[in-house]
Backbone as JSON, one array per atom type, in Angstrom:
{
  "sequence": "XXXXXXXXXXXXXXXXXXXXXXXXXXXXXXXXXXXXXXXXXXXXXXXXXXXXXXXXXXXXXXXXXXXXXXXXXXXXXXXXXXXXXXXXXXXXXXXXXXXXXXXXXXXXXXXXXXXXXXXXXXXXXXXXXX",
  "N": [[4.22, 2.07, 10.04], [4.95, -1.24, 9.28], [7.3, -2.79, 7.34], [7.24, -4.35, 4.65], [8.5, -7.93, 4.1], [7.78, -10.4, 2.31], [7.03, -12.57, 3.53], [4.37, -13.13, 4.09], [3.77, -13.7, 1.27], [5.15, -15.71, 0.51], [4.31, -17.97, 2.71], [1.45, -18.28, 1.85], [1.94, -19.64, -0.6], [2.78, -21.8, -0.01], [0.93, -22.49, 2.04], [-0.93, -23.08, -0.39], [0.05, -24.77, -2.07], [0.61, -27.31, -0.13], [-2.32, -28.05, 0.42], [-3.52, -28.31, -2.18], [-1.47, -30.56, -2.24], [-2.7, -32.16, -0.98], [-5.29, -32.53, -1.61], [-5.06, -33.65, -4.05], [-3.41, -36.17, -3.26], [-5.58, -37.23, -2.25], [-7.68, -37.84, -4.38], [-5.45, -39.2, -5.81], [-6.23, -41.84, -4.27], [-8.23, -42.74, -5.46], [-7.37, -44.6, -7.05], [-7.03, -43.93, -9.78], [-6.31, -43.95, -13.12], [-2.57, -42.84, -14.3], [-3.24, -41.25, -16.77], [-6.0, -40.8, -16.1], [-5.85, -39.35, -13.54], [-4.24, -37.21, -13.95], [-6.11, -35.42, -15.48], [-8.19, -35.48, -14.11], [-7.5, -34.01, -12.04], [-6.34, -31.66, -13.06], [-8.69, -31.03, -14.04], [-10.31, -30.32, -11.7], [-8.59, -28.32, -10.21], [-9.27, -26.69, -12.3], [-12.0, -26.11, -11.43], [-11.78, -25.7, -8.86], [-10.26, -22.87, -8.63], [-11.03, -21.54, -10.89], [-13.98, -21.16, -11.83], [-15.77, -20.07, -10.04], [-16.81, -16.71, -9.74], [-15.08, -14.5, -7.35], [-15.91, -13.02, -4.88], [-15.73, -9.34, -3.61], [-14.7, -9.08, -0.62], [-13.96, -12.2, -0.06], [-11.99, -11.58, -1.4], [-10.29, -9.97, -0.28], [-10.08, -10.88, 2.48], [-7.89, -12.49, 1.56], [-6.03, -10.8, 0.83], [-6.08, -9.52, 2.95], [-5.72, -6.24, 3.42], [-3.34, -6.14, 2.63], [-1.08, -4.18, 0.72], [1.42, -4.37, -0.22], [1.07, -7.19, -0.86], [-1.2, -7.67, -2.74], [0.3, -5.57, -4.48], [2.4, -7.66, -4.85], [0.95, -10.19, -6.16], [-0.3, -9.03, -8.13], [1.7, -8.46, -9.67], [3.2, -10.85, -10.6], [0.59, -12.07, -11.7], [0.95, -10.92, -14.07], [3.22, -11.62, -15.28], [2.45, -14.3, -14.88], [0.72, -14.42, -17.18], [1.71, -13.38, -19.13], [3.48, -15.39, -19.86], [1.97, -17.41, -20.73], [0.42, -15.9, -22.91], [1.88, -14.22, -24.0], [1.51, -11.61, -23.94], [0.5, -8.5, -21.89], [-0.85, -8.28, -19.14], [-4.43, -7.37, -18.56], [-6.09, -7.21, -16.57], [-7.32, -5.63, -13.48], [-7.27, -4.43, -10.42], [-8.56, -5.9, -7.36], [-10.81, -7.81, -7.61], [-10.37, -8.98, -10.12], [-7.35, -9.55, -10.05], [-6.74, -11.32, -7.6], [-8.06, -14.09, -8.02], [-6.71, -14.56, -10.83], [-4.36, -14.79, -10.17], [-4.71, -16.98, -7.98], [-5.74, -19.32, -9.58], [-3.85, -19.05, -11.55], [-1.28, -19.86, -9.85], [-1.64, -22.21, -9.22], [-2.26, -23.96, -11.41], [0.25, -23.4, -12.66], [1.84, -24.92, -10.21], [0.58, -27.19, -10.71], [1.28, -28.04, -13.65], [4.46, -28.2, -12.45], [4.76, -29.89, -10.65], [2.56, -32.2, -10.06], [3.58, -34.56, -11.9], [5.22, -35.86, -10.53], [4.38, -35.74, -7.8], [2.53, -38.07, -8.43], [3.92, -40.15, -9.42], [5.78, -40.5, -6.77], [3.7, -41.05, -4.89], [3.0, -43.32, -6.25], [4.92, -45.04, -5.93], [5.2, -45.41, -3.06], [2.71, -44.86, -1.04], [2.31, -44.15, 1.85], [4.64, -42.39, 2.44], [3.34, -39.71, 1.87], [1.55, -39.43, 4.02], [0.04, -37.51, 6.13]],
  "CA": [[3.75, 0.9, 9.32], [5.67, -2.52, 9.34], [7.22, -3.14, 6.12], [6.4, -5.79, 3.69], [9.48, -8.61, 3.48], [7.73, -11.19, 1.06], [7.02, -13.95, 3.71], [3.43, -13.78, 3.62], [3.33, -14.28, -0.05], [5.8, -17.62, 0.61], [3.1, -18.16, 3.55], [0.3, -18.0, 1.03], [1.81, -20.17, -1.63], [3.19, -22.66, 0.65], [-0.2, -23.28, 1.99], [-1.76, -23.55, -1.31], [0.28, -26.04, -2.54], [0.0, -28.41, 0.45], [-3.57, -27.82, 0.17], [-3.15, -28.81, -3.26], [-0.9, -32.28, -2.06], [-3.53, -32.82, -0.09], [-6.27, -32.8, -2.34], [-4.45, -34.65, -5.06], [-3.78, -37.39, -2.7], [-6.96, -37.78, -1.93], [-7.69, -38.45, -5.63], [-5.06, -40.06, -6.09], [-6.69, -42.85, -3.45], [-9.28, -43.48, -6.09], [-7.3, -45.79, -7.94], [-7.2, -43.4, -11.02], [-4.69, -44.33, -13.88], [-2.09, -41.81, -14.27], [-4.05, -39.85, -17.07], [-7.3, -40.16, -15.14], [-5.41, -38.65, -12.04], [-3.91, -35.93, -14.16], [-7.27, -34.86, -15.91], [-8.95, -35.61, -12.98], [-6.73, -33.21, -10.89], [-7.0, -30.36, -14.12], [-10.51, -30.32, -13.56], [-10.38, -30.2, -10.15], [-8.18, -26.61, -9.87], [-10.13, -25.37, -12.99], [-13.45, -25.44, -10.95], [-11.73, -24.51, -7.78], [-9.82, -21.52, -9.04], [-11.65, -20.77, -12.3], [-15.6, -21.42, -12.12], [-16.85, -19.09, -9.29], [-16.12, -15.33, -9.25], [-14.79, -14.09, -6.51], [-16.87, -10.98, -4.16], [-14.59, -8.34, -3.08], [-14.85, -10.09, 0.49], [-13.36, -12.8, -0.24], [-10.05, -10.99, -2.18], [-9.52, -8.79, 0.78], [-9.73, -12.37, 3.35], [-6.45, -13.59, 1.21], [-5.0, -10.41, 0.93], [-5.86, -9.15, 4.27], [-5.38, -5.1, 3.34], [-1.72, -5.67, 2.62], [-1.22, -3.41, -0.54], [2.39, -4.67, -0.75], [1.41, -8.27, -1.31], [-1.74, -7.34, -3.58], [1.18, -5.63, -5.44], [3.18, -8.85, -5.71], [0.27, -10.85, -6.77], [-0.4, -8.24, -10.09], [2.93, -8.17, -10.92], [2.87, -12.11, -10.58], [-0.36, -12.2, -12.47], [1.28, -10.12, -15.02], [4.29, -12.41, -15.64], [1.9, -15.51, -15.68], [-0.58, -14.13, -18.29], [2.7, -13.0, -20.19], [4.52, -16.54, -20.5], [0.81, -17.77, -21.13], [-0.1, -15.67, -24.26], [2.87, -13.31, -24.69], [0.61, -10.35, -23.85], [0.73, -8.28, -20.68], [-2.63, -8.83, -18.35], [-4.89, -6.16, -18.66], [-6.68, -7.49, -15.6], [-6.95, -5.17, -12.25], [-8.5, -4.79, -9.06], [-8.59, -7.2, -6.15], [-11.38, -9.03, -7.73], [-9.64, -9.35, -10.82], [-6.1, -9.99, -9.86], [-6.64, -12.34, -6.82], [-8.51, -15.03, -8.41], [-6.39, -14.86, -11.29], [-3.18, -14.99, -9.08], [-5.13, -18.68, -7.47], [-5.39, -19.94, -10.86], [-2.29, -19.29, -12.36], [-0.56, -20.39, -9.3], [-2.28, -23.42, -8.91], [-1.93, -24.25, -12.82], [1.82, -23.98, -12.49], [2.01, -25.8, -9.63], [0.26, -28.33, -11.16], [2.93, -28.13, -14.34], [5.65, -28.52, -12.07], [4.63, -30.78, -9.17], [2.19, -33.52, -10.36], [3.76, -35.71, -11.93], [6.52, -35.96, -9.16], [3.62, -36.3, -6.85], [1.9, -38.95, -8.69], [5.12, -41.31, -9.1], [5.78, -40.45, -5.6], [2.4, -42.13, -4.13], [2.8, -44.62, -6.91], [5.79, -45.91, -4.93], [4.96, -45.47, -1.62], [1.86, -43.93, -0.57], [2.49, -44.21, 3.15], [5.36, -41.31, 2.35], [2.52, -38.26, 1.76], [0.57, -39.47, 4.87], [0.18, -36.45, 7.89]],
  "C": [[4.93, -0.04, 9.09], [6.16, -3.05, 7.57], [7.22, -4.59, 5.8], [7.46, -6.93, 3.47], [9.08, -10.12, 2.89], [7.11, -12.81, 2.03], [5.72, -14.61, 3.87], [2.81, -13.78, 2.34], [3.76, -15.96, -0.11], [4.97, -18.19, 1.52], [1.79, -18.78, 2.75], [0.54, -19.5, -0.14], [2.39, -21.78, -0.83], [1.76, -23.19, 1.8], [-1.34, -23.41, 0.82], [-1.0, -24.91, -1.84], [0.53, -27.03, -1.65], [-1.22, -28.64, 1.0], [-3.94, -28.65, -1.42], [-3.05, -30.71, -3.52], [-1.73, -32.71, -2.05], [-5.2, -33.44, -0.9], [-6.19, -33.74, -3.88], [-4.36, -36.2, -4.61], [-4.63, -38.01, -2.58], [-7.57, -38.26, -3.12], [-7.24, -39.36, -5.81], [-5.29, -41.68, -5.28], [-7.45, -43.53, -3.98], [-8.83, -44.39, -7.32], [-7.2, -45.41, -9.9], [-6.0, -43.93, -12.36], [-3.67, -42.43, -14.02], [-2.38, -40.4, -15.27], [-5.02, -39.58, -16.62], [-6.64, -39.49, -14.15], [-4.6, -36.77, -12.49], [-5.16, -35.17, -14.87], [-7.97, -34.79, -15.07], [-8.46, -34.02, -12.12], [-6.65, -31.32, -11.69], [-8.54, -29.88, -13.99], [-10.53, -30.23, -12.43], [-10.12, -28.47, -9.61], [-9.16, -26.06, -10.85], [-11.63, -25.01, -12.33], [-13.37, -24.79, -9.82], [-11.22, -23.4, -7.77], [-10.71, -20.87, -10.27], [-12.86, -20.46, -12.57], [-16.27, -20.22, -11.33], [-16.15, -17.81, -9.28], [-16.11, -15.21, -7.67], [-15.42, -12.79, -5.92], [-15.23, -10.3, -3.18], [-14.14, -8.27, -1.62], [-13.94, -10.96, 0.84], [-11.73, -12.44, -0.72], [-9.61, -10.79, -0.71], [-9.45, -9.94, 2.25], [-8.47, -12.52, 2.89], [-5.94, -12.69, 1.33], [-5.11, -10.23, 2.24], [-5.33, -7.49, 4.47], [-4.16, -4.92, 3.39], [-1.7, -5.35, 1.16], [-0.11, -3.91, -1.15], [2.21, -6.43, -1.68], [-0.21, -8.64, -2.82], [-0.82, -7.18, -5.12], [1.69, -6.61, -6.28], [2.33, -9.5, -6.37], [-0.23, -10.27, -8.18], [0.75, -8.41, -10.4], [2.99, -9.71, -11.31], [1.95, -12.67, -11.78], [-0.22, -12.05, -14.11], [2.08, -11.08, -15.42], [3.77, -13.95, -16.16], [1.06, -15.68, -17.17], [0.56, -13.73, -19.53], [3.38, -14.52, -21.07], [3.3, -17.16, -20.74], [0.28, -17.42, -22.84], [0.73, -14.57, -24.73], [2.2, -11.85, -24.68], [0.75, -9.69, -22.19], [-1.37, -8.19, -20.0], [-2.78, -7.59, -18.12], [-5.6, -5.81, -16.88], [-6.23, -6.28, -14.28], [-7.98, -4.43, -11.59], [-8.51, -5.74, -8.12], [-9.8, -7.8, -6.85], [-10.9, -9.35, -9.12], [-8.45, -10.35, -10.91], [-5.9, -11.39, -8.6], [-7.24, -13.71, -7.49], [-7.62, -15.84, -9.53], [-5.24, -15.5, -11.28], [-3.22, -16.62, -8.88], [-5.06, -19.66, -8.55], [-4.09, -20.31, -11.13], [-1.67, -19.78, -11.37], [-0.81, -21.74, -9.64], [-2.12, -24.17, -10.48], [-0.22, -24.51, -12.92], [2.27, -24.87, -11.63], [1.92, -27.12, -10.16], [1.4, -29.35, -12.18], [3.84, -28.47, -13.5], [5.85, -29.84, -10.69], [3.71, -32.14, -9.39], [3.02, -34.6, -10.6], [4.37, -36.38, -11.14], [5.56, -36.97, -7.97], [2.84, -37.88, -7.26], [3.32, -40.28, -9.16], [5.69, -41.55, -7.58], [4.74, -41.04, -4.57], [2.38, -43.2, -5.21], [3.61, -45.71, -6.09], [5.7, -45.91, -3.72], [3.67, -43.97, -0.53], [2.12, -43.62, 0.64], [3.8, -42.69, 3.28], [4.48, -39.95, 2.41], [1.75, -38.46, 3.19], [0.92, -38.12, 6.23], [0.7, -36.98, 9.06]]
}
């Protein structure tokens, strides 16, 4: 068996968050002001990470029966749900932990990358274009 060296978790999160760009941009096309575009863009991940449960189908699509990167995503899960409410996440299971994983990524992302992005197409949209 081929061991596990971490690159399809950076794989994983590196197409969620230009998945992410991409869908922000596209918002951001509608002319929103910069708190409509950030509330706008909060509701946006909370219905696509947060609203629909996930079938045990679907987990095992993202992980793909890799146990190592399952792993990383609980311990992950664990660390977000910790600096979240100071508690350790009770949560576990692939339909547990993956969804919660999409979330919390996608929530930090958000924290750390919006606004950037949204001053960044303020000044020159033609810069995010494919």
């Amino acid at each position: 068996m081929e061991g596990h060296d971490g690159r399809k978790m950076d794989t994983m999160k590196n197409d969620i968050r230009e998945e992410l760009k991409e869908e922000m941009t596209e918002r951001f096309e509608e002319g929103f002001t910069y708190d409509e575009f950030i509330e706008d863009c909060e509701t946006h991940i909370q219905y696509k990470y947060n609203t629909h449960p996930m079938t045990k189908y679907e987990c095992v699509a993202i992980v793909g029966n890799d146990l190592q990167l399952y792993l990383e995503m609980e311990e992950e899960a664990n660390a977000y749900w910790n600096e979240l409410l100071g508690e350790d996440y009770t949560g576990r299971g692939l339909v547990d932990v993956v969804p919660f994983w999409l979330f919390s990524f996608a929530t930090f992302w958000k924290q750390d990358e919006l606004e950037n992005l949204y001053e960044e197409l303020s000044r020159d949209p033609l810069t995010i274009q494919q």
